[in-house]
N, C-alpha and C positions, 0 to 999 in steps of 0.2 A: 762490291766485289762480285765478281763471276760467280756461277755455280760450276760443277766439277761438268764435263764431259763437253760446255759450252767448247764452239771454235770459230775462230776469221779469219780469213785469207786477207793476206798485206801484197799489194803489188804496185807497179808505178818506180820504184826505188832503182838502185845502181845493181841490186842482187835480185836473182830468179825469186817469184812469186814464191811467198813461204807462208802458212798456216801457223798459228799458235790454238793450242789447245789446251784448259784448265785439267791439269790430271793431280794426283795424287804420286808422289812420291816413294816408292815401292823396294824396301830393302832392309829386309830383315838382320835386325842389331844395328841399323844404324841409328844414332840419334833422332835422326828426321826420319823416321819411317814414317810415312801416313800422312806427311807434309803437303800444304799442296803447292804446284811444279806446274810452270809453264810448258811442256812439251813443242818446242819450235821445230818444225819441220818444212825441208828444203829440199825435192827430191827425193833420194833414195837416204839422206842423214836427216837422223836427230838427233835433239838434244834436250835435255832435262833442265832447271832454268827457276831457280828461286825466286819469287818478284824481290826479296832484298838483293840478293844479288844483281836482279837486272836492272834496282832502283842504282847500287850502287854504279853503274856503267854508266848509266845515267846521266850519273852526276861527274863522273868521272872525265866525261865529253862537254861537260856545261851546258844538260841539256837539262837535269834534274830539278825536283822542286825543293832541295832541301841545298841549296848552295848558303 
C-alpha cells in the first residue's frame, strides 16, 4: 500500500495527463471520515476515489482482479 501524500502522474492514455495522489478522506460525520482516498486530478478537476470503489470499476470493465 502507498503511504498518504505519495503521487504519479499517468500519461500516454486517450485522456489528458492525470496525477493520483494517496490522501485521506476528509468530512466530518461521515462514516468514512479519515478514510484513505485516491484524490485523481485532471486539470483544473478532482476527484476523491476509494481504492474499493476503483477496484469495483475495475472489475466492472473486466479488468479487475477479483472477476
Amino acid at each position: 500500500m502507498r503511504k498518504y501524500g505519495e503521487r504519479m502522474s499517468f500519461s500516454g492514455g486517450a485522456e489528458n495527463t492525470l496525477s493520483v495522489q494517496v490522501s485521506r478522506h476528509n468530512c466530518p460525520g461521515s462514516l468514512h471520515d479519515g478514510d484513505i482516498t485516491l484524490r485523481i486530478t485532471q486539470g483544473e478537476e478532482q476527484v476523491h476515489i476509494s481504492p474499493d470503489t476503483f477496484q469495483s470499476i475495475l472489475d466492472w470493465l473486466g479488468h479487475g482482479q477479483s472477476q
